[in-house]
PyMOL CGO cylinders between C-alpha atoms (Angstrom):
from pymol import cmd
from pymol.cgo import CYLINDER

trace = [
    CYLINDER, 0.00, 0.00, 0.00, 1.67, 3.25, -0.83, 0.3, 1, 1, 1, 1, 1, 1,
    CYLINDER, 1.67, 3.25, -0.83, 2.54, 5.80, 1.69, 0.3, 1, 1, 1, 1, 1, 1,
    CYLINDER, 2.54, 5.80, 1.69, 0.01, 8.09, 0.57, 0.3, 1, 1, 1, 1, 1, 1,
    CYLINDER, 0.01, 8.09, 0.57, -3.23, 6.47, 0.29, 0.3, 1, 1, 1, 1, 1, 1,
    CYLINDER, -3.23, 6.47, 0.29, -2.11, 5.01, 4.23, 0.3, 1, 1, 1, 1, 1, 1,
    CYLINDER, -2.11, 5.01, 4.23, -1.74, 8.73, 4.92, 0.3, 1, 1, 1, 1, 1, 1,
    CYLINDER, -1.74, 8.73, 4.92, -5.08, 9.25, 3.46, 0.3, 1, 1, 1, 1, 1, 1,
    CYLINDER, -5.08, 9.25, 3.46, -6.74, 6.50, 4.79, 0.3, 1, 1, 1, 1, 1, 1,
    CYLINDER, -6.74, 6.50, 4.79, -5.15, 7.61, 8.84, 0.3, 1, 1, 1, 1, 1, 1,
    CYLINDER, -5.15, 7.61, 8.84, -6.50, 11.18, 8.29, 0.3, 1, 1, 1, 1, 1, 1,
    CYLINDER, -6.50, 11.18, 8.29, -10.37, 10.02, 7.09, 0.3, 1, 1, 1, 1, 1, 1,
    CYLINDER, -10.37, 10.02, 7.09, -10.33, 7.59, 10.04, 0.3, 1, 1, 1, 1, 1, 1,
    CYLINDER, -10.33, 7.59, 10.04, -9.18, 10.35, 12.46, 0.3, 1, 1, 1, 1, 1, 1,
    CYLINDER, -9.18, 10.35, 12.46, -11.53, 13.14, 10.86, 0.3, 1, 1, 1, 1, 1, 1,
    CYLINDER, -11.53, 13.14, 10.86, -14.48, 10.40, 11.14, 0.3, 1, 1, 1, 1, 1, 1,
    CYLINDER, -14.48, 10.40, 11.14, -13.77, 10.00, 14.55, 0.3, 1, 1, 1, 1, 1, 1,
    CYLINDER, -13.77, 10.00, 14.55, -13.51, 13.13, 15.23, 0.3, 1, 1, 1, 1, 1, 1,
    CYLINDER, -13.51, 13.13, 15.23, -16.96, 14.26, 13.75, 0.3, 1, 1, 1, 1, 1, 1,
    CYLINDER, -16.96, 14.26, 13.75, -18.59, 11.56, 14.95, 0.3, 1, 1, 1, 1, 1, 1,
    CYLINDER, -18.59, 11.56, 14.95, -17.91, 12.34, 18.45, 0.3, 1, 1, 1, 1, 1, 1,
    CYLINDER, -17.91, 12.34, 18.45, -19.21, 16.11, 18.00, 0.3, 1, 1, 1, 1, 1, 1,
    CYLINDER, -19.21, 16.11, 18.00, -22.26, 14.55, 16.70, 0.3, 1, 1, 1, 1, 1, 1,
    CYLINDER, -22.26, 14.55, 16.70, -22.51, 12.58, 19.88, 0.3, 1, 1, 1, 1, 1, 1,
    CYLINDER, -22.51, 12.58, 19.88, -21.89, 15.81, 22.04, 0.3, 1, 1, 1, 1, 1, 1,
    CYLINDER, -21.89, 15.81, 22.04, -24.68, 18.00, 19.64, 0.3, 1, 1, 1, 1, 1, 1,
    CYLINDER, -24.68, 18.00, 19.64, -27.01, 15.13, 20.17, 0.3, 1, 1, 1, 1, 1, 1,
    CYLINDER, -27.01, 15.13, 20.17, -27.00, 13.82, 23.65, 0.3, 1, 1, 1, 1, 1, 1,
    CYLINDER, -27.00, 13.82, 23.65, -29.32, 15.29, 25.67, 0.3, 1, 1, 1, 1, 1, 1,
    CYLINDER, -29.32, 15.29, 25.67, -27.84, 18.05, 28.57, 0.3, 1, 1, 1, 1, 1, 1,
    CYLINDER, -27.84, 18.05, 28.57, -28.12, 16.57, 31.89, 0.3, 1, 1, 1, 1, 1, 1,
    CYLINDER, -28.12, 16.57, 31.89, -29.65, 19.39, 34.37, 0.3, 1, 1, 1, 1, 1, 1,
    CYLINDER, -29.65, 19.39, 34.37, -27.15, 21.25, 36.87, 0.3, 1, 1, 1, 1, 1, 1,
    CYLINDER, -27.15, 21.25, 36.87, -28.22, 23.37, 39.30, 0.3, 1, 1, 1, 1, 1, 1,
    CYLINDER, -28.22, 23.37, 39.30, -26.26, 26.25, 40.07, 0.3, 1, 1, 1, 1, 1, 1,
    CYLINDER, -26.26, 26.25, 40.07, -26.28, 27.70, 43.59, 0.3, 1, 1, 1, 1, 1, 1,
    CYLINDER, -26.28, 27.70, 43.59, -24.37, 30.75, 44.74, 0.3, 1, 1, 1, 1, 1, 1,
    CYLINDER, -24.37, 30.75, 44.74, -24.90, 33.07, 47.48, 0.3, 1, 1, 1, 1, 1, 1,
    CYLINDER, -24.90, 33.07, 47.48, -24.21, 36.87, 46.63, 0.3, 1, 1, 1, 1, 1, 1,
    CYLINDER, -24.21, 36.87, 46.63, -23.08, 39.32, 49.56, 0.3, 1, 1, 1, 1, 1, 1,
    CYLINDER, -23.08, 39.32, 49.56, -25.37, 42.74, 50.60, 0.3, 1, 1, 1, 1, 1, 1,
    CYLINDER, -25.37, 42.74, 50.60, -22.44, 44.60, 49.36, 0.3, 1, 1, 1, 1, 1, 1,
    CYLINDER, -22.44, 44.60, 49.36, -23.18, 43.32, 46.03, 0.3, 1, 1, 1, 1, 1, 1,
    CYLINDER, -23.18, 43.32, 46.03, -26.71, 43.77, 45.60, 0.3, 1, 1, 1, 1, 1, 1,
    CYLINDER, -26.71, 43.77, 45.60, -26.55, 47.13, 46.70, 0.3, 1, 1, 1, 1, 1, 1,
    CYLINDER, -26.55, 47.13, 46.70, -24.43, 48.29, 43.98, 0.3, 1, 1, 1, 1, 1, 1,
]
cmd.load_cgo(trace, "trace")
């Protein structure tokens, strides 16, 4: 196999992997968080 259809071959494997993994991250659902912090009198005050 020549060098450059290995080459080829590494970089389609890589970029498949690669876009298949932000598919996975644009379609799994968000898992909820909830955020909880406690602000001073100072700063609500202005």
């Amino acid at each position: 196999m020549p060098d450059s259809l290995r080459y080829l071959i590494i970089l389609a494997v890589l970029g498949g992997i690669v876009y298949g993994g932000a598919w996975w991250l644009a379609k799994s659902p968000p898992g909820p968080v909830e955020i909880e912090k406690s602000i001073s009198n100072d700063r609500l005050r202005g």
